[in-house]
MITI-639924 format. One line per field, with one value per residue (C-alpha): residue number from 1; residue in three letters; y, x, z; chain. Coordinates in steps of 0.001 Angstrom, whole numbers, m for minus. Layout:
BEGIN
resi	c(NUM;...)
resn	c(ALA;...)
y	c(Y;...)
x	c(X;...)
z	c(Z;...)
chain	c(A;...)
//
This chain:
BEGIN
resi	c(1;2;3;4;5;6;7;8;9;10;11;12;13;14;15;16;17;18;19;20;21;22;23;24;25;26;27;28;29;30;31;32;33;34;35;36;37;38;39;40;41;42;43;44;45;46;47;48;49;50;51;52;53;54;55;56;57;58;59;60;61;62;63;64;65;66;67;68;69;70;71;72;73;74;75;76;77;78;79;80;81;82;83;84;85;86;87;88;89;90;91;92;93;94;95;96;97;98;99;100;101;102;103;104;105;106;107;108;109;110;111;112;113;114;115;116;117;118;119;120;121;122;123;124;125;126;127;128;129;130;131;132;133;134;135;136;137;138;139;140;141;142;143;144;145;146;147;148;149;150;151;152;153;154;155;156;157;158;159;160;161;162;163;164;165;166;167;168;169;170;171;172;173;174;175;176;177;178;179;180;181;182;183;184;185;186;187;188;189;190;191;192;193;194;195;196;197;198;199;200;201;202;203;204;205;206;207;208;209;210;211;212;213;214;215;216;217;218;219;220;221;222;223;224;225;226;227;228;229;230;231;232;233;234;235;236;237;238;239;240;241;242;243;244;245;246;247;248;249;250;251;252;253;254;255;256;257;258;259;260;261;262;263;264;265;266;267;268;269;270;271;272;273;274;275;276;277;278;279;280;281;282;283;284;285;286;287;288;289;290;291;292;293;294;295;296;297;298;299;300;301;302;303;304;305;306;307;308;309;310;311;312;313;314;315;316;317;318;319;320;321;322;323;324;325;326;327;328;329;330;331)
resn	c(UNK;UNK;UNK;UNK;UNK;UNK;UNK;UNK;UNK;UNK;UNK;UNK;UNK;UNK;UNK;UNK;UNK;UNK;UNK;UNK;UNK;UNK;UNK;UNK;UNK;UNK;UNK;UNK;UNK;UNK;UNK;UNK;UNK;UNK;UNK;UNK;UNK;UNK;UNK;UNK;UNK;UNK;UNK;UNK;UNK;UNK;UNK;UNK;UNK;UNK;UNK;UNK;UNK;UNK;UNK;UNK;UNK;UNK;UNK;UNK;UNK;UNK;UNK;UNK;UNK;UNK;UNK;UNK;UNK;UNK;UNK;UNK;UNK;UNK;UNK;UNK;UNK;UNK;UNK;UNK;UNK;UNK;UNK;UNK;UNK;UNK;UNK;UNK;UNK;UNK;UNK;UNK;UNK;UNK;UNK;UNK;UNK;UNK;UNK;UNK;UNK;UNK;UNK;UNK;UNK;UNK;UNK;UNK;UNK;UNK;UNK;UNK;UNK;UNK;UNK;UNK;UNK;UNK;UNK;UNK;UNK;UNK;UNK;UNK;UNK;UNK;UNK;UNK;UNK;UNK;UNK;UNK;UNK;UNK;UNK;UNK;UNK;UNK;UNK;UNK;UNK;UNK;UNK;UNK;UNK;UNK;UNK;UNK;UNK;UNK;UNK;UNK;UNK;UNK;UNK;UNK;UNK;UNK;UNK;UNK;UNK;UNK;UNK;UNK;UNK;UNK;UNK;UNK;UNK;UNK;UNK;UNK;UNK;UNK;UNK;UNK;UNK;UNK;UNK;UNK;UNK;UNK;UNK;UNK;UNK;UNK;UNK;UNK;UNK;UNK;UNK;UNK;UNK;UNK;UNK;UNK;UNK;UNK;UNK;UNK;UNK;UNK;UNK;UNK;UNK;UNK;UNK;UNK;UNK;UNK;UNK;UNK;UNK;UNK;UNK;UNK;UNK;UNK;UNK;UNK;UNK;UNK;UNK;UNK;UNK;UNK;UNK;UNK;UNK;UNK;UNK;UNK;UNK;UNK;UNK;UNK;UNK;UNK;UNK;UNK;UNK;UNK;UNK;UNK;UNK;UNK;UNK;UNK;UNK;UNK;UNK;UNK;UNK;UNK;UNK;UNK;UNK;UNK;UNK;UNK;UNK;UNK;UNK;UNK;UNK;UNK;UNK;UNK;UNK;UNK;UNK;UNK;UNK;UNK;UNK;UNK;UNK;UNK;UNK;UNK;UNK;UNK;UNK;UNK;UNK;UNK;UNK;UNK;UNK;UNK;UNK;UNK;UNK;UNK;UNK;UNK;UNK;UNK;UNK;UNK;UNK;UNK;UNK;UNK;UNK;UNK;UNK;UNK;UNK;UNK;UNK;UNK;UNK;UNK;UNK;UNK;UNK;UNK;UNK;UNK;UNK;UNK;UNK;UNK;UNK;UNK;UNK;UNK;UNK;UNK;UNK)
y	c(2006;3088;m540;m134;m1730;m2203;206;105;3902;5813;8028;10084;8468;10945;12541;9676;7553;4495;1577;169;m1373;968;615;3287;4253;5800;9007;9172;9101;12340;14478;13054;12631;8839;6084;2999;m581;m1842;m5397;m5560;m3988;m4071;m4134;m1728;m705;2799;606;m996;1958;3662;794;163;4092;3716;6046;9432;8959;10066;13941;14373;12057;10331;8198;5201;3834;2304;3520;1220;m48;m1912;m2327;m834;2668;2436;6146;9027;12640;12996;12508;10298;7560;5547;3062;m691;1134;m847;720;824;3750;4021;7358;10228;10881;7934;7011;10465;13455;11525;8442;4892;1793;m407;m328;m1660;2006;4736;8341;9385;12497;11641;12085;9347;7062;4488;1969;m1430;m2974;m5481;m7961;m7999;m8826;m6708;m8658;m9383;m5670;m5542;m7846;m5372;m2358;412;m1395;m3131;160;1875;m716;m98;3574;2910;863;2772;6125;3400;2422;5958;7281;4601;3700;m405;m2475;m5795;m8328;m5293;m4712;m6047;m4290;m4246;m4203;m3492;m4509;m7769;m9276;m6834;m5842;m3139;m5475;m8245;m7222;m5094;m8588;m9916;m7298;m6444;m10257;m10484;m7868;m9396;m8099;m9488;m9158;m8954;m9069;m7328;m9093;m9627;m13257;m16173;m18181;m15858;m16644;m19622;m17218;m14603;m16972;m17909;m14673;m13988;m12889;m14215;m13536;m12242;m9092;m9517;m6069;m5902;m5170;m2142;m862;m684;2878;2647;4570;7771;5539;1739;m1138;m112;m3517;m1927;m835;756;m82;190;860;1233;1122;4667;5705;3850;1765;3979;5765;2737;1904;4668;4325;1188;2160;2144;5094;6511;4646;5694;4505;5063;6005;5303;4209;5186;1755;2442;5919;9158;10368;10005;10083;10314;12644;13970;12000;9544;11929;13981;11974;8967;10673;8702;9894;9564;9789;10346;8282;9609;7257;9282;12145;11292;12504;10213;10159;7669;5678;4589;3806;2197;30;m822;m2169;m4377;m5592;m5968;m7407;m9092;m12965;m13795;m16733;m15627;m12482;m15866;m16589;m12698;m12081;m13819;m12768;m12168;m10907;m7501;m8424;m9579;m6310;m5745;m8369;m8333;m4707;m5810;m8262;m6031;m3458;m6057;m7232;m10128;m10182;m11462;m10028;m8915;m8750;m8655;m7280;m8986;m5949;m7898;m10244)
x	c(m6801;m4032;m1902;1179;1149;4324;4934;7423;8861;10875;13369;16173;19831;22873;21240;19846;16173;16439;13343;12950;10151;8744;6582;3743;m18;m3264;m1931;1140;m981;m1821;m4537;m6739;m10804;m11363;m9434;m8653;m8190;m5863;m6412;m3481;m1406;631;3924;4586;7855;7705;7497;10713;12598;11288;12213;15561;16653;17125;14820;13684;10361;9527;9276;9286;10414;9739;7084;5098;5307;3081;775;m2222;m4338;m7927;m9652;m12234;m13161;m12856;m13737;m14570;m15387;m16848;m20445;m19558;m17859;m18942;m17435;m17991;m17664;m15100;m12773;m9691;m7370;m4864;m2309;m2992;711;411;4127;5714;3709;861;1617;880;m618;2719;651;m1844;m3782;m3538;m5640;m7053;m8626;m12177;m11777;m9220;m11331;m12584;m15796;m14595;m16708;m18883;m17086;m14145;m12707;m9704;m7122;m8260;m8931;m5002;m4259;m5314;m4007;m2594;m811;m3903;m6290;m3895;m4111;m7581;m7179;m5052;m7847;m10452;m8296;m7543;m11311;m12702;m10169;m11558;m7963;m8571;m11220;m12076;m11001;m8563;m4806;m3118;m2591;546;1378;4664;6269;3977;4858;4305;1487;217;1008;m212;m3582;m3934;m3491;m5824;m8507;m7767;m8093;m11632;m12905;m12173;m9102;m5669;m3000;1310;3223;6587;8644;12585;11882;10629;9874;6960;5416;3044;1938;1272;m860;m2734;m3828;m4600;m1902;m1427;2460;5638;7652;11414;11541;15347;14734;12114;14827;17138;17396;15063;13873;11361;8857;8644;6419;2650;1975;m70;m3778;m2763;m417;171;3153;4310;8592;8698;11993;13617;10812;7682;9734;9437;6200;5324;7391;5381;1782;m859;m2258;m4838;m4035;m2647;m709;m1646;1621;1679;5204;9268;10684;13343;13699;11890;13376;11509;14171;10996;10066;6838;6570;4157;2154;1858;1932;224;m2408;m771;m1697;133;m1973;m884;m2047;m1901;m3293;m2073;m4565;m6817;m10664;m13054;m15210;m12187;m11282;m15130;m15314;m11809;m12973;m16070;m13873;m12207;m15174;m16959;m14278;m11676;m10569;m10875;m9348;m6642;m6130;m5590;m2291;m1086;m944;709;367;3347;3778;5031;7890;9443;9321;12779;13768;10598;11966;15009;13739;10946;13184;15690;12948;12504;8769;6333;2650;1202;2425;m152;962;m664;60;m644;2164)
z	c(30559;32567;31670;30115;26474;24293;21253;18015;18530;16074;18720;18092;18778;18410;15555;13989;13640;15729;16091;19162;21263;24523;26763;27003;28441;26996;28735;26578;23492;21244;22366;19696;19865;19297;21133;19196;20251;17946;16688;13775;11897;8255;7393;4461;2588;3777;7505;6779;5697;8899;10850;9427;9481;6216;5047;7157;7205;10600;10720;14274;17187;19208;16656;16830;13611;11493;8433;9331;11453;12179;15508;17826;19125;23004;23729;21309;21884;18217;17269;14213;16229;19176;21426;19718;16245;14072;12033;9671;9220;6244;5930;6851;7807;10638;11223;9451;11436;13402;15808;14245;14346;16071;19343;21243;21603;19720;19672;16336;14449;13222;10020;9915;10171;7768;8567;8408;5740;6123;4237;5454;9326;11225;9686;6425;6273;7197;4622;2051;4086;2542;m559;m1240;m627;m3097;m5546;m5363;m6533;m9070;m10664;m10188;m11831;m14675;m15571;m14733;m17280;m19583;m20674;m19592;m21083;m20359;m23356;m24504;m24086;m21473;m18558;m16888;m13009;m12168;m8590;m9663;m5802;m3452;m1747;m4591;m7066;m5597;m5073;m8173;m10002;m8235;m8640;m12452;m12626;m11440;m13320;m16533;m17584;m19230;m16954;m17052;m13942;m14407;m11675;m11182;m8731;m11322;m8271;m7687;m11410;m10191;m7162;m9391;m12046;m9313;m8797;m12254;m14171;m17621;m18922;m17389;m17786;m16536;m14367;m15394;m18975;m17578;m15702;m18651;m20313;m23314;m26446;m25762;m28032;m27993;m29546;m28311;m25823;m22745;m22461;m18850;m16059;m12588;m11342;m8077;m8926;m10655;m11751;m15424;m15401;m15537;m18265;m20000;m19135;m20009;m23582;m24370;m23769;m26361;m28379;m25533;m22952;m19258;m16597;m12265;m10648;m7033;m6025;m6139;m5239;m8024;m6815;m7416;m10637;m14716;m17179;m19178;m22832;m23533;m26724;m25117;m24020;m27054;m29350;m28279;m25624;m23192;m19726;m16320;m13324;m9983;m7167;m3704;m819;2090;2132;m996;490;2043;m1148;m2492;189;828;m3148;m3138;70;m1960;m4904;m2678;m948;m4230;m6339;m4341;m4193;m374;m922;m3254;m224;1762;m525;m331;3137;6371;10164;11829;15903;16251;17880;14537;13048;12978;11119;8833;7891;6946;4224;3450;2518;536;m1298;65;1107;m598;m1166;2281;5993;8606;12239;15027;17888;20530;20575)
chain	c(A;A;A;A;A;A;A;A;A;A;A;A;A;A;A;A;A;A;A;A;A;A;A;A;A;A;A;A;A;A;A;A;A;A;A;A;A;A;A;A;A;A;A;A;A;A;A;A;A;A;A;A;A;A;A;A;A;A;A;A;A;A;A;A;A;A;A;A;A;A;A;A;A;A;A;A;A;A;A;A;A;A;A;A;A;A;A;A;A;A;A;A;A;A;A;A;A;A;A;A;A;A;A;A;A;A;A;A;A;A;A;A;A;A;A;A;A;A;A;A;A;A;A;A;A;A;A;A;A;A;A;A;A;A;A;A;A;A;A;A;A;A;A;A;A;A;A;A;A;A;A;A;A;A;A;A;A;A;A;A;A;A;A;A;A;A;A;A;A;A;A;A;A;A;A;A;A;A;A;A;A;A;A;A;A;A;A;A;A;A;A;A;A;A;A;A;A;A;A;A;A;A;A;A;A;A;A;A;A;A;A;A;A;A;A;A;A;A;A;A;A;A;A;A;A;A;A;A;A;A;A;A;A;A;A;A;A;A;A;A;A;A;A;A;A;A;A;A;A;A;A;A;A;A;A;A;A;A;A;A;A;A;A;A;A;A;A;A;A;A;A;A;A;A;A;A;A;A;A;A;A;A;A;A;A;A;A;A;A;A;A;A;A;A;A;A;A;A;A;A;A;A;A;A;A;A;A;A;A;A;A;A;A;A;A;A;A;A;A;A;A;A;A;A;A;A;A;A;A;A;A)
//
């Protein structure tokens, strides 16, 4: 265990976050009670921006980045985990406050920890990661709000071709309901059909600066952009319905009016996946094992070696990747 394995850091240069790859040891890791083997990885947007400096989203440095990971407890000082149990972690401030999964080890709090389900191996588990957990959430807020109904309004997923997106189509999909992809790449519209969406929002005209009150269209949405377009979304969603908020990819702002709200009973809901309870995460997992395409996960998500996260960052954060990003840390 004392082998030196190779690490994505976030360190401090002149003042400024700066990604690059070190080499480190199970002695350099936090003084946490369960020791992970890590098996993969994910590439996220909030990875890029780490990687690429162009967002702060380490708090402290040095960092190994990294939101998720899957693989195998090695050693644990807790009573709930034992060496040969397999796990996935997802948040928890991994990569901002708490090193990451870029790495072939990495030291863990407890109640981090998820159970890998049965249904699902390390990296298809990683091909759902933490954009497909969320996506999760936001559907399970949506149908425990009982905005969506199958056979009823559409529902609308916004950021159709990421990894939320991606697998919130697909999900939605499989449980029987109608589905719009708002998406500004029309090259992506026969991926998207094939994971179950039905018609085509051009993201542009969200992102235009529209009436407080528009034509009623959506049952329920999930968004992930935030910003102009959950205004809108917002704007155009039926009497009673709601919308699951879990992203700022257009930035953090709502140039938003009550009117929806108040006059419609439209609801927002917030969706956290960082530190949302255990309770959620097992029942999100569940959703996922339960209701999931494994073949159509096949389409979403692509391994890559972690030694092309710098460049997969870069298009990541451009918006150039599609769907899901797996991050084989061994090579």
């Amino acid at each position: 265990m004392n082998d030196s394995f190779r690490a994505m850091m976030i360190v401090d240069r002149d003042g400024r976050p700066h990604a690059e790859f070190r080499e480190l040891t199970t002695a350099d890791l936090p003084d946490h009670d369960v020791l992970v083997e890590i098996a993969f990885s994910t590439l996220n947007y909030k990875d890029g921006l780490a990687i690429t400096g162009k967002g702060r989203i380490a708090r402290r440095l040095p960092m190994v980045a990294g939101i998720d990971l899957a693989g195998t407890v090695v050693e644990s000082r807790s009573p709930d985990w034992a060496p040969g149990d397999e796990v996935l972690v997802n948040g928890w401030g991994l990569s901002e406050t708490e090193w990451g999964g870029y790495a072939r080890f990495q030291k863990l709090k407890p109640q981090w920890l998820t159970r890998l389900p049965d249904a699902f191996s390390f990296e298809e588990a990683m091909g759902i990661g933490t954009a497909g957990y969320t996506a999760a959430l936001c559907v399970d807020a949506l149908e425990d709000w009982g905005a969506i109904s199958a056979g009823g309004r559409e529902v609308l997923v916004t950021g159709a071709a990421g990894g939320v997106g991606s697998t919130a189509i697909s999900l939605l999909a499989r449980k029987g309901y109608t589905v719009a992809a708002a998406t500004g790449r029309p090259d992506a519209h026969a991926y998207l059909s094939e994971l179950g969406a039905t018609a085509f929002v051009d993201r542009a005209a969200l992102a235009e600066k529209g009436g407080a009150l528009q034509k009623e269209r959506w049952g329920g949405a999930v968004d992930s952009v935030g910003s102009t377009t959950l205004a809108n979304v917002l704007a155009q969603t039926a009497y009673g319905g709601a919308v699951a908020a879990c992203g700022l990819a257009g930035g953090m702002d709502l140039p938003a009016t009550v009117a929806p709200h108040i006059l419609r009973g439209v609801s927002l809901l917030g969706i956290d996946s960082v530190m949302a309870p255990a309770v959620r995460r097992e029942r999100a997992w569940k959703t996922l094992a339960a209701h999931l395409d494994k073949a159509r996960l096949g389409r979403i998500a692509r391994v890559e070696p972690m030694s092309a996260l710098p460049a997969l960052a870069e298009e990541i954060v451009a918006g150039k990747v599609r769907g899901r990003v797996i991050i084989d840390v061994s090579r």
